[in-house]
C-alpha positions as CSV (number, residue, x, y, z in Angstrom):
1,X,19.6,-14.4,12.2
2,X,18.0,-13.1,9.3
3,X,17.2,-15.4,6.3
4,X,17.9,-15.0,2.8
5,X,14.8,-14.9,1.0
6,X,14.6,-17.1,-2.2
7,X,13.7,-15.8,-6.0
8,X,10.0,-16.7,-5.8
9,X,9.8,-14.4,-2.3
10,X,11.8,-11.6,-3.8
11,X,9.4,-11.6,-6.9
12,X,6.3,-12.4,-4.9
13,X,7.2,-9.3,-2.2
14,X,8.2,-6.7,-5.9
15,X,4.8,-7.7,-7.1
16,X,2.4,-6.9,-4.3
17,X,4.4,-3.3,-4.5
18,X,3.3,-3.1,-8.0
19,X,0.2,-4.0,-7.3
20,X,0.0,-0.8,-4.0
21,X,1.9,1.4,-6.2
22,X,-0.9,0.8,-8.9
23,X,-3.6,1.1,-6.1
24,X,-2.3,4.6,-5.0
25,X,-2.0,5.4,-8.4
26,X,-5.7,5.4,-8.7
27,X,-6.5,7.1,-5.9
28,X,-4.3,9.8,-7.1
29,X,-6.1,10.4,-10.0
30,X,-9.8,10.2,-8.8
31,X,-8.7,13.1,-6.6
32,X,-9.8,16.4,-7.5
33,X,-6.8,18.2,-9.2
34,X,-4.3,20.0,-6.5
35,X,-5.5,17.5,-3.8
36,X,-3.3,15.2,-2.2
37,X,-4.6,12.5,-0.5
């Protein structure tokens, strides 16, 4: 059975996205124009 995951997980789990999303982000932009990593 899967657990419900409490407010602090939920938050925890949408901030580490952020934090990838912001990481790829980055890379996105130090890549030469018209190159997709």
């Amino acid at each position: 059975m899967v657990r419900r995951k409490t407010a602090a997980e939920i938050l925890e789990m949408r901030e580490a996205g952020r934090v990838v999303a912001r990481g790829l982000h980055a890379v996105r932009k130090a890549a030469a124009p018209g190159v997709r990593p």
